[in-house]
VOLUM-651299 format. One line per field, with one value per atom (N, C-alpha, C, O): atom name; x, y, z; residue number from 1. Coordinates in nm, 4 decimals. Example, Ala and Ser with C-alpha at 12.3 -4.5 7.8 and 13.67 -1.06 7.14 Angstrom:
<rs>
site c(N:CA:C:O:N:CA:C:O)
x c(1.3190:1.2300:1.3200:1.4236:1.2850:1.3670:1.2900:1.3409)
y c(-0.5690:-0.4500:-0.3300:-0.3319:-0.2250:-0.1060:0.0030:0.1138)
z c(0.7800:0.7800:0.7800:0.8465:0.7080:0.7140:0.7870:0.8039)
pos c(1:1:1:1:2:2:2:2)
</rs>
This chain:
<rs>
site c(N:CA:C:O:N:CA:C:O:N:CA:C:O:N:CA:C:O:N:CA:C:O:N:CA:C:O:N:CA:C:O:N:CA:C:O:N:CA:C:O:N:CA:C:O:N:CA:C:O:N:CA:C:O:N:CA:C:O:N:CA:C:O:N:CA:C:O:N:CA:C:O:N:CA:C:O:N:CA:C:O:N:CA:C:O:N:CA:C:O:N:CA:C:O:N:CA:C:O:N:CA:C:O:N:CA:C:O:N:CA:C:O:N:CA:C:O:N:CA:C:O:N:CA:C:O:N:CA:C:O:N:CA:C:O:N:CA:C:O:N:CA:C:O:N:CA:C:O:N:CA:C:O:N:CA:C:O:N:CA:C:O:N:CA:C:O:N:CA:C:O:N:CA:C:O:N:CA:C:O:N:CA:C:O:N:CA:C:O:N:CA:C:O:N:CA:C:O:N:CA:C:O:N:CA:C:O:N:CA:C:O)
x c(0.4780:0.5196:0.6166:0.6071:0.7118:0.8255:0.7250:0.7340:0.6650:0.6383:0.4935:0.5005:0.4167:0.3615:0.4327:0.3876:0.5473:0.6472:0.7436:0.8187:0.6845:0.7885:0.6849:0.7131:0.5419:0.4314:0.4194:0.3781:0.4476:0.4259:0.4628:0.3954:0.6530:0.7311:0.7091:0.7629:0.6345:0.6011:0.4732:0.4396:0.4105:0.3008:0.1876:0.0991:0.1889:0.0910:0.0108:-0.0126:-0.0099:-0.0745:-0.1753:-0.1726:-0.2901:-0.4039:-0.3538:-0.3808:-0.3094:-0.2876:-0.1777:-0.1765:-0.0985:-0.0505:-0.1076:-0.0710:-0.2420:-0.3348:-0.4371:-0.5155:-0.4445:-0.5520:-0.5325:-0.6100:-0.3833:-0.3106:-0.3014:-0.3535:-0.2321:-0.1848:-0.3059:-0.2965:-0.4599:-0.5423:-0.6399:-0.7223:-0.5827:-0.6514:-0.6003:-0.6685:-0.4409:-0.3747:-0.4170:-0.4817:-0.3903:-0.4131:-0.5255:-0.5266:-0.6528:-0.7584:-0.8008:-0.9189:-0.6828:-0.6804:-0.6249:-0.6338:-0.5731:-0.5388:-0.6905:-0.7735:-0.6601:-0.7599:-0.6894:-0.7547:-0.5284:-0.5262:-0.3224:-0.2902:-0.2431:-0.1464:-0.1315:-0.0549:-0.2245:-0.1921:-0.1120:-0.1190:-0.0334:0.0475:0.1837:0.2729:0.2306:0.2993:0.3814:0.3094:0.4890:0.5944:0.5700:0.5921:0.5117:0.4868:0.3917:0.3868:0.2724:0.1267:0.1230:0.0431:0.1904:0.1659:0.2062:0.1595:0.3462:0.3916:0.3277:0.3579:0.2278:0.1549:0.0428:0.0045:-0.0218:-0.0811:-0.0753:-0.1638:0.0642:0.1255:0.1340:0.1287:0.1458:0.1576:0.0595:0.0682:-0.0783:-0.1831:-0.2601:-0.3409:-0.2250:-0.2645:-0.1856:-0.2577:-0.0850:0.0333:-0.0042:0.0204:-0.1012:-0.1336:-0.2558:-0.2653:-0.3394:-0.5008:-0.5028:-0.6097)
y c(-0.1179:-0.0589:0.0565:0.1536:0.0578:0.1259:0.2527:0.3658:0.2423:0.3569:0.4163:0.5389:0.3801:0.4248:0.5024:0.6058:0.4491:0.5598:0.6833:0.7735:0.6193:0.7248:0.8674:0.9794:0.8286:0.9130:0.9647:1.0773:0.8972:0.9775:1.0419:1.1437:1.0626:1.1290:1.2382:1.3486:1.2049:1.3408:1.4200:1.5108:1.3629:1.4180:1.4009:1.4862:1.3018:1.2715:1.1162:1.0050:1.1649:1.0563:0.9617:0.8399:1.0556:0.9995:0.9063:0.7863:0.9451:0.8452:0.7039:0.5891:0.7652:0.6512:0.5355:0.4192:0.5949:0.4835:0.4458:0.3599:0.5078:0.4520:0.3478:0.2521:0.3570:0.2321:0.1376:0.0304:0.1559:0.0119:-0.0712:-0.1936:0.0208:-0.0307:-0.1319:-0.2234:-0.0642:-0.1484:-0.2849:-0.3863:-0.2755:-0.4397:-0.5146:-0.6187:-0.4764:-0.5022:-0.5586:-0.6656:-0.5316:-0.5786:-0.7106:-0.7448:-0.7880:-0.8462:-0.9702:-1.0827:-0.9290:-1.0920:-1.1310:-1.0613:-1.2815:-1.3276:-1.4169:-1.4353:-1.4738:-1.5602:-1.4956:-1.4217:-1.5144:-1.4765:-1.2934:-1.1971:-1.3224:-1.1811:-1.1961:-1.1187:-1.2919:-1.3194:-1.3032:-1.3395:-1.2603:-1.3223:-1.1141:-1.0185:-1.1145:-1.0314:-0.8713:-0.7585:-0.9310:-0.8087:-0.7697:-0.6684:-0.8763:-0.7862:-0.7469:-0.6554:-0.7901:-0.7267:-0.5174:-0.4232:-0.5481:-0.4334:-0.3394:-0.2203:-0.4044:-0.3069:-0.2486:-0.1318:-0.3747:-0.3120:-0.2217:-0.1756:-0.2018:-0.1216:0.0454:0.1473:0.0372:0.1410:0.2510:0.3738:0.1272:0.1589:0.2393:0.3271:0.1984:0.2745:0.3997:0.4981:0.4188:0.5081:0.6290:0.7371:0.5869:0.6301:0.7376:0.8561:0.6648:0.7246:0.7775:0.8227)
z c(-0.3816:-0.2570:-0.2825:-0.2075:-0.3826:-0.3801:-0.4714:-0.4238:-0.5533:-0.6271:-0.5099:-0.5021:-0.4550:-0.3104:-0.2100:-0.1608:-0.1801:-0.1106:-0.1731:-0.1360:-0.3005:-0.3600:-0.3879:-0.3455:-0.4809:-0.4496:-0.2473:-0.2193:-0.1701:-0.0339:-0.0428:-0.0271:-0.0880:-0.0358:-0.1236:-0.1146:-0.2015:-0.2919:-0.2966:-0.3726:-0.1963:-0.1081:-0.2155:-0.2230:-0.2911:-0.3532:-0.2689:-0.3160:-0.1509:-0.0555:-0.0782:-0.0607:-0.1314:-0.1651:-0.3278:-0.3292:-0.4087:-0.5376:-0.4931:-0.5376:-0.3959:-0.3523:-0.2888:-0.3060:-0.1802:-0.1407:-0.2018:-0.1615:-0.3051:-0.4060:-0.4547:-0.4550:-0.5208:-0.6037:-0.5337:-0.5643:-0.4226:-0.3295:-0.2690:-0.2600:-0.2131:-0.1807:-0.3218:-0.3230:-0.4035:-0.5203:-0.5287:-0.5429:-0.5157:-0.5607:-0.4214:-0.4326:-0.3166:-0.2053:-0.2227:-0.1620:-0.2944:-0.2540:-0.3667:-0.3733:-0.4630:-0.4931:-0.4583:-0.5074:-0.3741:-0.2958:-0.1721:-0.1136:-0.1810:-0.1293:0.0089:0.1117:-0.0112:0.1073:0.1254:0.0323:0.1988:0.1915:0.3191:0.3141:0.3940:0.4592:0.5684:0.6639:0.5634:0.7036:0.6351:0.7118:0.5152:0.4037:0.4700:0.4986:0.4718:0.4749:0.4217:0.4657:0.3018:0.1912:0.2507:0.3204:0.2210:0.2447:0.3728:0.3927:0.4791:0.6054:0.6273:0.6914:0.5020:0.4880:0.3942:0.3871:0.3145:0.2489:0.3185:0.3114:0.4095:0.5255:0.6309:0.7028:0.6264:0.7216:0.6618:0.7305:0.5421:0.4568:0.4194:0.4185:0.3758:0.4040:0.4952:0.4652:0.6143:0.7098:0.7244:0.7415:0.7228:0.6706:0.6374:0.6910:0.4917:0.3802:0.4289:0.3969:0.5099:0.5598:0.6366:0.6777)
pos c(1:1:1:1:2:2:2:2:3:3:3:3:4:4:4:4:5:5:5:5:6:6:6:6:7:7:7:7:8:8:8:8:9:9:9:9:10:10:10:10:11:11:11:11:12:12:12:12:13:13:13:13:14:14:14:14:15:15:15:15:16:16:16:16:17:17:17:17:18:18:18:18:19:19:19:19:20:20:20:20:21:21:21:21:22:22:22:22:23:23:23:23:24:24:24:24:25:25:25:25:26:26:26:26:27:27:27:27:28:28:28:28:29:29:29:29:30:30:30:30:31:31:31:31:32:32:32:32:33:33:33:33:34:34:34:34:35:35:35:35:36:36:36:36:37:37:37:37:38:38:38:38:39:39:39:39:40:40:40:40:41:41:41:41:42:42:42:42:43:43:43:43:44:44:44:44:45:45:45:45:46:46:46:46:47:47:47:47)
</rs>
C-alpha cells in the first residue's frame, strides 16, 4: 500500500496499480479485513 501511494504521488499510476492489483489478486478470503478493503479503495483510486 505505502509504496502504491508513494508511486501515485509520483504519477507513476499505472505501475502502482499493476502491483497492488497483482497481490490483491492473491488473496482468496479476508475482503472484509481493514487492509484489503483499503487496497480496494486504492485500487479504484488507481483506475
Amino acid at each position: 500500500m505505502s509504496l502504491s501511494r508513494l508511486w501515485q504521488q509520483q504519477g507513476k499510476k499505472e505501475e502502482a496499480r499493476r502491483m497492488l492489483a497483482e497481490i490483491y489478486g492473491w488473496f482468496t478470503e479476508g475482503f472484509d479485513t481493514a487492509d484489503l478493503q483499503e487496497a480496494k479503495a486504492l485500487l479504484r483510486e488507481l483506475s
